[in-house]
C-alpha positions as CSV (number, residue, x, y, z in Angstrom):
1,X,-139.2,30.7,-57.5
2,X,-136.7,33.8,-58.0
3,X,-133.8,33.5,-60.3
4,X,-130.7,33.2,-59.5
5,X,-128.5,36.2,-60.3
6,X,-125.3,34.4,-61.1
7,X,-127.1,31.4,-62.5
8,X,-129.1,33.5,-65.0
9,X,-125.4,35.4,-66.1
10,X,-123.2,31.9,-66.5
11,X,-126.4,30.7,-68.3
12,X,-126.4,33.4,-70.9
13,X,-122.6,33.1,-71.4
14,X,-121.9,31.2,-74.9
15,X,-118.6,28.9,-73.6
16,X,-118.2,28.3,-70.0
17,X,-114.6,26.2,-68.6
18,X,-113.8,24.9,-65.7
19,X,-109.9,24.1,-66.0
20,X,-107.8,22.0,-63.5
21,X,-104.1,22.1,-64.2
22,X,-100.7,21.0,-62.6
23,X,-98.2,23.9,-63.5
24,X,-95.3,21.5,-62.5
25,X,-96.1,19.1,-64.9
26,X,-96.7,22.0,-67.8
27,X,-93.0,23.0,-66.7
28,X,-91.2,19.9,-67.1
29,X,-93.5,18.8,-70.2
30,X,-94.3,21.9,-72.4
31,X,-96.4,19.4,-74.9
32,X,-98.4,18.3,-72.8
33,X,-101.7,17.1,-73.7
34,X,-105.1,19.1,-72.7
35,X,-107.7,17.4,-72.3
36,X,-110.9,18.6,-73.1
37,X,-114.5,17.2,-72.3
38,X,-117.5,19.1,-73.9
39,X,-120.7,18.7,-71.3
40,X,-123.7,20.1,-70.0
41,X,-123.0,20.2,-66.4
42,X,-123.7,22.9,-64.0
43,X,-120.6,24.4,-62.4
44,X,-120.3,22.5,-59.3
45,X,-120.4,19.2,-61.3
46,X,-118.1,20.8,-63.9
47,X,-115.7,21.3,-61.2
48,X,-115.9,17.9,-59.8
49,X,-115.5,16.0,-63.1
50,X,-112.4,18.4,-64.0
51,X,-110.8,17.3,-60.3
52,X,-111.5,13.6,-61.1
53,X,-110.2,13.4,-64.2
54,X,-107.4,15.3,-63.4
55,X,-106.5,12.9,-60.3
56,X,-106.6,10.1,-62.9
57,X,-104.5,11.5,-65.4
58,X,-101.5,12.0,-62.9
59,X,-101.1,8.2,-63.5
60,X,-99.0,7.4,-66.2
61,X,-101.3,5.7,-69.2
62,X,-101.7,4.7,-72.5
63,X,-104.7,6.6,-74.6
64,X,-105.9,5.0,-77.8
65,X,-108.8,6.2,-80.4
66,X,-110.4,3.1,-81.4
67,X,-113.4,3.0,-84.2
68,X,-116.0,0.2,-84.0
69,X,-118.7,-0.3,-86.1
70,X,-122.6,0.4,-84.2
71,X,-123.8,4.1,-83.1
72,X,-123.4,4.2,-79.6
73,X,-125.8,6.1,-77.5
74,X,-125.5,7.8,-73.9
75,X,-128.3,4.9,-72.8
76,X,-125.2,2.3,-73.3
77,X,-122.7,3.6,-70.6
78,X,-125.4,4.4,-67.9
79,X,-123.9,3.5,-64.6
80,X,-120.3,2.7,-65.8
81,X,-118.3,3.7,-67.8
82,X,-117.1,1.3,-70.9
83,X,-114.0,-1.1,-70.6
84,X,-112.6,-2.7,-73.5
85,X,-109.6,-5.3,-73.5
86,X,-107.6,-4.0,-76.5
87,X,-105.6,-6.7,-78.7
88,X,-103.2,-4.4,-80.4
89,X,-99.8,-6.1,-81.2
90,X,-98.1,-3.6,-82.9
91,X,-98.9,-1.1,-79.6
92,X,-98.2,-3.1,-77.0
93,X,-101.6,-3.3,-75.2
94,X,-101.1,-7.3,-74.4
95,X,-105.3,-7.3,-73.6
96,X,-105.1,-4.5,-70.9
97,X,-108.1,-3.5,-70.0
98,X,-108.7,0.3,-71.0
99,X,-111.7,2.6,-69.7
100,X,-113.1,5.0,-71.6
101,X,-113.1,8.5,-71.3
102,X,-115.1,9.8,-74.4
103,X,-116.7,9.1,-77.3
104,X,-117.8,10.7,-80.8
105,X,-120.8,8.7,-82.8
106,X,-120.8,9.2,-86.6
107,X,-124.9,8.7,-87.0
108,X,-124.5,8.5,-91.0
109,X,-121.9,6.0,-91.0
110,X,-123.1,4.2,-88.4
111,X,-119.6,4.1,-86.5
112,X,-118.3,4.7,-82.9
113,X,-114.7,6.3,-82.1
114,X,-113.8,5.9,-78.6
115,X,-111.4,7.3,-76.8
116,X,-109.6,4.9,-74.1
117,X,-107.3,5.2,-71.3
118,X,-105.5,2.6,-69.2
């Protein structure tokens, strides 16, 4: 099968983006956050995951980081993504149910910090 020309040069390039942003937004908040998700994806799914995201974060949400004890693997969020009910008092969550959006496992100290939106 012949190789792809553009394939082979996005391939070979170290850091590829794919960046979906609302200028009017950056405008009226100057701080605003920037969210960035580290994957594997070709460009095509790249771009659709940017779009999706993006969609979602034009609706007003909390985010939390949240570390539980376990390692986590990719095998535990096939088909879904996780939902937790947060019980945080002193933040206000009143057990709203939060979705999460990424994840970071420390192997060594067997602990999972998730990051959670909702």
């Amino acid at each position: 099968m012949p190789t792809d020309p553009n394939r082979s040069t996005f391939v070979q390039q170290e850091y590829r983006y794919e960046t979906v942003q609302n200028l009017t937004v950056k405008a009226t908040y100057p701080s605003a956050r920037e969210l960035v998700h580290t994957t594997n994806l070709n460009e095509a799914a790249a771009a659709a995951l940017a779009t999706a995201i993006f969609n979602e974060s034009g609706v007003p949400a909390d985010a939390y980081k949240v570390t539980v004890e376990g390692a986590y693997k990719l095998e535990d969020i096939a088909g879904a993504p996780l939902r937790f009910a947060l019980n945080l008092p002193s933040y206000v969550t009143d057990g709203r149910t939060f979705k999460v959006t990424s994840f970071e496992v420390d192997h060594l100290n067997s602990r999972t910090t998730f990051e959670v939106r909702g």
